[in-house]
C-alpha positions, -999 to 999 in steps of 0.1 A, spaced: -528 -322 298 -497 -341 282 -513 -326 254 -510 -290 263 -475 -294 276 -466 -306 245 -481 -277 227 -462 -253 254 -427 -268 247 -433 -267 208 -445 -231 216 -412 -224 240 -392 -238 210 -404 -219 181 -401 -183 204 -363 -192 207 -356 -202 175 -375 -171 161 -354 -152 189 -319 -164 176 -328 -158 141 -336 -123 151 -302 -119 170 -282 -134 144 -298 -111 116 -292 -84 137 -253 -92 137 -253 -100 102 -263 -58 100 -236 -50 128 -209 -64 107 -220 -55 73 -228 -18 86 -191 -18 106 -173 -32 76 -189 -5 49 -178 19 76 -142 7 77 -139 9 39 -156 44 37 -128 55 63 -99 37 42 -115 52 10 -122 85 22 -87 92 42 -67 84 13 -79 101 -19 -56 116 -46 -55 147 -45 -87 168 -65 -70 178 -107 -47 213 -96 -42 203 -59 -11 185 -49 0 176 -17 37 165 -4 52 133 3 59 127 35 95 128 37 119 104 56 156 96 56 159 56 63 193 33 64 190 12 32 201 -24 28 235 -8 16 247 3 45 240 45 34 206 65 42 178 76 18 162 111 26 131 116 1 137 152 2 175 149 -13 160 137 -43 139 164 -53 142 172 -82 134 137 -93 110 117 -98 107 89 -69 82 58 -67 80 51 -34 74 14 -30 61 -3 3 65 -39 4 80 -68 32 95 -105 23 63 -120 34 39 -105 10 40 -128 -21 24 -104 -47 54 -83 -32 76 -110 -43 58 -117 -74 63 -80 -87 97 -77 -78 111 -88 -114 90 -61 -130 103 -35 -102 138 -43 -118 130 -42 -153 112 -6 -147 146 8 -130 169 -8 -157 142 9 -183 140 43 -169 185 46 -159 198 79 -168 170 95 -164 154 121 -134 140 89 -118 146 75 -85 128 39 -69 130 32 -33 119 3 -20 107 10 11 112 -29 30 83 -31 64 104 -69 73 118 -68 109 151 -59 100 182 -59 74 191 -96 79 157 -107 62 160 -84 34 196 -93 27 190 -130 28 161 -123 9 182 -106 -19 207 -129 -10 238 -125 -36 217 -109 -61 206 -70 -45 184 -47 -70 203 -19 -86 177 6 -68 175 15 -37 164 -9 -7 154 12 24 144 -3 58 116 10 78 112 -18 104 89 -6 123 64 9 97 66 42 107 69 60 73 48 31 59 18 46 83 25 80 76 20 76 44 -7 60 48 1 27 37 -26 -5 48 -24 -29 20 10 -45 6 24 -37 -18 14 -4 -21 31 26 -42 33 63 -44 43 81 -71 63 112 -61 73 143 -86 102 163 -88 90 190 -61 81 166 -37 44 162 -47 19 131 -46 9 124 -77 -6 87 -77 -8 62 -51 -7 25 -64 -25 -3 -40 -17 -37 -44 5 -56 -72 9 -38 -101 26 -46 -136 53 -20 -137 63 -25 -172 24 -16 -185 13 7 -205 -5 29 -182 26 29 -157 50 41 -185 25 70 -192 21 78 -157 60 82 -155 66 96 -187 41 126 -177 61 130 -145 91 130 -158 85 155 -185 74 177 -158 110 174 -142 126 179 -169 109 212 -175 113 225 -144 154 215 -144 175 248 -147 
C-alpha cells in the first residue's frame, strides 16, 4: 500500500510539472506572438513614403530655448531636419557634437535644424546647454505632443523635411551626422530647394 501511494504522489508530481511546463511554453508563445505584433505595428505605421509619394510634415509652432517660436511651416522653402531628442537620452547626448558640426557645415545655405527638446521644461534644457547654447534652433515640446504626431517612439529620432514641407527620411536612433550617407541625403535635398527657389 505505502507502495502504491508512493507511486500516486510521484504520479501527482510528474502531471504538475508536465502541467507548468505546458503553461509556461504557452506564455513563452503569448509574449513572443504580442511582441512580433508590437513591432509589425511600429514597422508598419511608420514607413517612408513608396519612390514618387510624399507626404507632409506635420507642422507645429513651439517656443524655443531662446525665448522666440519656431513654426515648421515658416520655413518652407528650406530644408529642415527635425530632430527629437530629451536631456536624458545619452545617445541624444552623445550625438549632439556632430548635430553642431552638421549646422556649422551646412550655414548659408536653404537649411534649417530644429531640435525638437521632449525634457519637462526650458530650465533642464538651459542648464543642460548651460553657457554654451547650439547656434540652431532649440524648440520645447514638453509634453511630446508634436513628438507623437510625428510619430516619434524611440530617442533620438530624426525627420528629414524638404523645402515644400515634404517627409523625405525619417532617421531612428543615434546617427553620425557628419557621414557620408547623411551629406548625400542633404545634398539631394537641398539641390531640390534650390531648384525650386524663384
Amino acid at each position: 500500500m505505502a507502495g502504491e501511494s508512493g507511486k500516486s504522489e510521484q504520479l501527482v508530481a510528474a502531471r504538475v510539472a508536465e502541467r507548468g511546463r505546458a503553461e509556461w511554453w504557452l506564455l513563452v508563445g503569448v509574449v513572443a506572438f504580442l511582441s512580433l505584433v508590437l513591432v509589425m505595428w511600429r514597422v508598419g505605421g511608420h514607413r517612408e513614403p513608396p519612390a514618387g509619394a510624399t507626404l507632409g510634415a506635420p507642422d507645429f509652432d513651439l517656443p524655443t530655448l531662446a525665448g522666440d517660436r519656431v513654426r515648421l511651416r515658416a520655413l518652407k522653402g528650406r530644408v529642415v531636419l527635425v530632430h527629437f531628442w530629451a536631456t536624458w537620452c545619452p545617445p541624444c547626448v552623445e550625438e549632439a557634437p556632430y548635430l553642431s558640426r552638421l549646422y556649422d557645415r551646412l550655414r548659408g545655405r536653404p537649411f534649417d535644424l530644429v531640435a525638437v527638446s521632449v525634457d519637462d521644461g526650458a530650465d533642464i534644457v538651459r542648464k543642460f546647454f548651460g553657457t554654451n547654447p547650439p547656434a540652431y534652433k532649440v524648440a520645447l515640446d514638453p509634453g511630446g505632443g508634436v513628438a507623437h504626431n510625428y510619430g516619434t517612439f524611440k530617442y533620438p529620432e530624426t525627420y528629414l523635411v524638404g523645402p515644400q514641407g515634404q517627409l523625405l527620411k525619417r532617421y531612428i536612433g543615434p546617427q553620425n551626422w557628419t557621414s557620408a550617407e547623411i551629406a548625400a541625403d542633404l545634398d539631394q535635398a537641398l539641390s531640390a530647394a534650390a531648384s525650386t527657389r524663384p
